[in-house]
C-alpha positions in Angstrom: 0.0 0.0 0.0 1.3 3.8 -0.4 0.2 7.7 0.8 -3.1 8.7 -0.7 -1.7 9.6 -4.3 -3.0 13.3 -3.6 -1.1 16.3 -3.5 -1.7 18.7 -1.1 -0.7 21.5 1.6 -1.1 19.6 4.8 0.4 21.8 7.9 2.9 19.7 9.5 3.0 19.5 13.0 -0.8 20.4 13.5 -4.1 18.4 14.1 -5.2 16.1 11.0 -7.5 17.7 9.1 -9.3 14.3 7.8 -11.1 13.0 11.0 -13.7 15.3 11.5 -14.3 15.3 7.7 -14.1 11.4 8.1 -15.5 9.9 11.6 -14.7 6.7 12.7 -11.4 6.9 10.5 -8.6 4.8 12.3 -4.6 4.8 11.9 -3.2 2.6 14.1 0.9 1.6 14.4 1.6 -1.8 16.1 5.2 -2.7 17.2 6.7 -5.6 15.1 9.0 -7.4 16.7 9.8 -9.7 13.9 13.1 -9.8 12.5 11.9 -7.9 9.0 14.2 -8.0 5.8 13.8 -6.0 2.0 15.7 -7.3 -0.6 16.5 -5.4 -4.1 19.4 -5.9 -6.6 20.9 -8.8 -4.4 21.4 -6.5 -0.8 19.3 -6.6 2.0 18.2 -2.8 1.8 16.5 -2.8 5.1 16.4 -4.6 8.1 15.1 -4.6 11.8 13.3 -6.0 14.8 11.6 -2.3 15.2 9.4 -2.2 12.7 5.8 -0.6 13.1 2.6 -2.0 11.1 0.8 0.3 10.7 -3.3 -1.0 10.1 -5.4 1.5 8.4 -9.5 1.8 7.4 -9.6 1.2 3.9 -6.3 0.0 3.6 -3.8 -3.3 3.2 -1.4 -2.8 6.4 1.9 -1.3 5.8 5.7 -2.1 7.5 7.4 0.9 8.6 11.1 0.8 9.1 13.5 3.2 11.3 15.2 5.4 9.2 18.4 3.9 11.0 17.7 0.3 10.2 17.4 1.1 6.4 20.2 1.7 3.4 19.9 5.4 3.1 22.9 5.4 1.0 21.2 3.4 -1.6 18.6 5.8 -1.6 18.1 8.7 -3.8 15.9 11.6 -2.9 12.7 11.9 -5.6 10.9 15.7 -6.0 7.9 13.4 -6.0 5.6 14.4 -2.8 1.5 13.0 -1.7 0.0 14.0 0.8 -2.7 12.3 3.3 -5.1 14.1 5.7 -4.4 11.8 8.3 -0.6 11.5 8.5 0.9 14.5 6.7 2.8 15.1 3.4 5.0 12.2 2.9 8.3 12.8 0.4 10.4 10.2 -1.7 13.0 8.3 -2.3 14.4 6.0 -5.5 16.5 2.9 -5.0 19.8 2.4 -6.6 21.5 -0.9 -6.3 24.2 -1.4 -9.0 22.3 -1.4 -12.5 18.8 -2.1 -10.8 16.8 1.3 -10.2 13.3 1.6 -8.9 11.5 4.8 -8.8 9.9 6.4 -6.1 10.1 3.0 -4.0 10.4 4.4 -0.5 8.4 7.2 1.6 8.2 8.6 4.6 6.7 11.6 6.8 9.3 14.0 8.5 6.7 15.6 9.7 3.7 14.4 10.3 0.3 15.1 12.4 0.6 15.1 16.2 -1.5 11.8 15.8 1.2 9.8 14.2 4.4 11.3 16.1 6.2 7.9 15.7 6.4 7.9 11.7 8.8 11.2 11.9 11.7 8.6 12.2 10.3 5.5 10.3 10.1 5.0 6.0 8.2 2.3 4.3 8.5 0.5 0.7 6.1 -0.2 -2.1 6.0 -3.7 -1.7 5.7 -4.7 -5.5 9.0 -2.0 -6.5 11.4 -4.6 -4.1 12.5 -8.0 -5.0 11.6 -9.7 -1.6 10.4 -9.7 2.0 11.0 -11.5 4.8 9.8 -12.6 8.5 12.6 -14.1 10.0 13.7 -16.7 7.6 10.6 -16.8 5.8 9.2 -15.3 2.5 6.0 -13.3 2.8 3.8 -12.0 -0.1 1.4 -9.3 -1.2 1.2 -7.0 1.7 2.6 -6.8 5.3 0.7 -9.3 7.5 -2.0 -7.9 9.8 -1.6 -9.0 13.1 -5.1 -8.9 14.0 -6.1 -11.3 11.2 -6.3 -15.1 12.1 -6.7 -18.2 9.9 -8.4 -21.1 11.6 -8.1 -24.6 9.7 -10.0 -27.0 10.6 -10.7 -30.6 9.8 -14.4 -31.7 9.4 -16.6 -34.6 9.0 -19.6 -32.8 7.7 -20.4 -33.5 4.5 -20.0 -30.7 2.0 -20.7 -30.6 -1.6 -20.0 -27.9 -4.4 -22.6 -27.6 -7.7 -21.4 -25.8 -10.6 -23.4 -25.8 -13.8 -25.9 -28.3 -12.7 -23.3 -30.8 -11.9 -21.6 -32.0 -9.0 -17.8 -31.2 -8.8 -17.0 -32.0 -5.6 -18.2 -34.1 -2.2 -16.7 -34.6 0.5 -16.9 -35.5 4.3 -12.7 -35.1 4.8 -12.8 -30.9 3.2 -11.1 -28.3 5.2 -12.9 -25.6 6.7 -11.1 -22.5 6.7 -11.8 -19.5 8.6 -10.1 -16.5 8.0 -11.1 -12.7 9.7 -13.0 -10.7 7.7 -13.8 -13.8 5.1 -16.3 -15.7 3.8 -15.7 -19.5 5.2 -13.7 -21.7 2.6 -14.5 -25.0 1.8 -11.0 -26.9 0.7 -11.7 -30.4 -0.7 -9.0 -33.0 -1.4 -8.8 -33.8 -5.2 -9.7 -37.6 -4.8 -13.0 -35.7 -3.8 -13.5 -33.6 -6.5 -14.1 -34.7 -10.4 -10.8 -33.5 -11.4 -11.6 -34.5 -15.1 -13.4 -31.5 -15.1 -11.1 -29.0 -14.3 -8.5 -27.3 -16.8 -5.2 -26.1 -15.3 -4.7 -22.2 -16.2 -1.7 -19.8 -16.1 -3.5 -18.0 -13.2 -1.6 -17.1 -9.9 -2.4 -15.1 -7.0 -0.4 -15.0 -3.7 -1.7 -14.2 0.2 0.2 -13.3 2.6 -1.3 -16.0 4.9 -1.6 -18.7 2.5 1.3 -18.4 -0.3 0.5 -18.8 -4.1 -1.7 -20.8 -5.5 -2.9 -21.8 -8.9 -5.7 -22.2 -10.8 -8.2 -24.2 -13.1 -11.1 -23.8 -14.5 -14.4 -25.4 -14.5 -15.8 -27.4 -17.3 -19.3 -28.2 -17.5 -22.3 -28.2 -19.8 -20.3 -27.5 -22.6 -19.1 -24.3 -20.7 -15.8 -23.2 -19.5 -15.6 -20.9 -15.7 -12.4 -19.4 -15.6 -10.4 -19.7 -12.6 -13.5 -20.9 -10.7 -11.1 -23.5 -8.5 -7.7 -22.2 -7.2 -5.1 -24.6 -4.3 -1.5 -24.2 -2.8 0.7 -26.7 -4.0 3.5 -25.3 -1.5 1.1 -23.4 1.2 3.2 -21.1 4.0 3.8 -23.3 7.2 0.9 -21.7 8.6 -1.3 -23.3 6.0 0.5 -26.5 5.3 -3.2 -28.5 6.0 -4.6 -26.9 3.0 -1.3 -28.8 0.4 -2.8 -29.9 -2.8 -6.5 -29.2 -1.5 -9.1 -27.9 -4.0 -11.3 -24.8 -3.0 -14.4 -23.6 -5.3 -15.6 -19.7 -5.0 -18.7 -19.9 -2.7 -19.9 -16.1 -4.9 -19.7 -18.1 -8.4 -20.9 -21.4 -7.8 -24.4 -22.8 -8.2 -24.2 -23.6 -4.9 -22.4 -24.9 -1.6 -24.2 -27.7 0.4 -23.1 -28.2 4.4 -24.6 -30.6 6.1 -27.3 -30.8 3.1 -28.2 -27.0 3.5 -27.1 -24.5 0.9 -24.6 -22.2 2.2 -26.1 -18.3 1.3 -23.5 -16.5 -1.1 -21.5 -14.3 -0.1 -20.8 -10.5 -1.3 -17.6 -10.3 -2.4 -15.2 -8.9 -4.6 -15.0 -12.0 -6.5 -19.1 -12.0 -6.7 -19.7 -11.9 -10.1 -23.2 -9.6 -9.5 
């Protein structure tokens, strides 16, 4: 995630200007005590066990770093400026490693509101103009993970079947219910369950930060073909390792999901396709 892509005059140093216009508004920084590590042109470009998350409405939550724990000789001041009514006008930096340049990767606020004191002496990095990111030892994908969001995976013994196109495509008593905050509940079924025949492997990919990536295949019935309807993690994050090889159907795009014999309702998404 970055600063709201809006210029503007924001007085540093004085109240926000956006929470009265916008009530209920919340920026919150957590401590992170994770070892955290940015990669970019072969060089660790940042790294700490001080890092803030900082959790946002509206937005994917973002890993600030102290300015002290980061490569600042690497990095290359930017005229480029934004400026957000709730933290102040952030400025710019590009990243220079060797031959590898990436514009405008890094930003911070020198000065920001009197509600975010702590992100005078911190920077953050688009995650997608880096080459990698780590907890600890481990890769993570997407987006800094929230640590208010959980993922519950739990084996069941109810029965669960998924109808796409008038046909059955999978059934199950051994799926995997998973339960992750702010959600819909996913049903993943193991493939000996599910009428494989009918799906088509795709060039699709997608990665979580709590799950990994997975693939895709589409759905092929009545003489129709649902892209990407059916997605799985053939190398999950440890975290997820259960859900290995497991199929999972979108609830939003399926004819329906049966539980214990009872449709499940749909869910409003942003992968509903009305």
């Amino acid at each position: 995630m970055r600063p709201e892509d809006t210029p503007g005059n924001g007085g540093p140093g004085n109240t926000a200007p956006g929470y009265p216009l916008h009530p209920g508004y919340k920026v919150e920084l957590v401590p992170c005590p994770k070892r955290l590590r940015v990669a970019f042109g072969g060089e660790n470009i940042a790294e700490t066990t001080r890092a803030l998350v900082l959790r946002e409405t509206a937005h994917v939550p973002v890993y600030y770093f102290p300015r002290d724990h980061v490569r600042m000789d690497l990095m290359h001041p930017s005229d480029h400026t934004t400026h957000c009514p709730f933290k102040g006008n952030a400025v710019y930096w590009s990243i220079t490693v060797g031959d590898r340049h990436s514009k405008n990767a890094v930003w911070g606020y020198p000065t920001p509101y009197d509600e975010v004191p702590e992100l005078a002496d911190y920077v953050a990095f688009y995650w997608d103009r880096v080459d990698q990111w780590r907890e600890e030892n481990e890769e993570v994908f997407v987006h800094a993970r929230d640590p208010f969001v959980r993922i519950d995976i739990l084996k069941s013994s109810r029965p669960v079947r998924v109808d796409v196109g008038g046909e059955t495509v999978a059934e199950s008593k051994n799926a995997l219910f998973l339960f992750e905050t702010g959600l819909p509940v996913r049903y993943y079924i193991p493939q000996k369950d599910v009428q494989m025949h009918l799906l088509t492997p795709t060039e699709t990919k997608s990665a979580c930060p709590y799950k990994g990536v997975a693939r895709y295949w589409s759905v092929n019935v009545g003489g129709q073909e649902i892209a990407d309807l059916a997605w799985g993690y053939a190398d999950p994050v440890r975290e997820s390792a259960p859900i290995k090889d497991f199929i999972c159907l979108y609830n939003e795009c399926v004819d329906a999901i049966y539980v214990d014999g009872v449709a499940e309702a749909k869910p409003k998404t942003k992968w509903s396709k009305d």
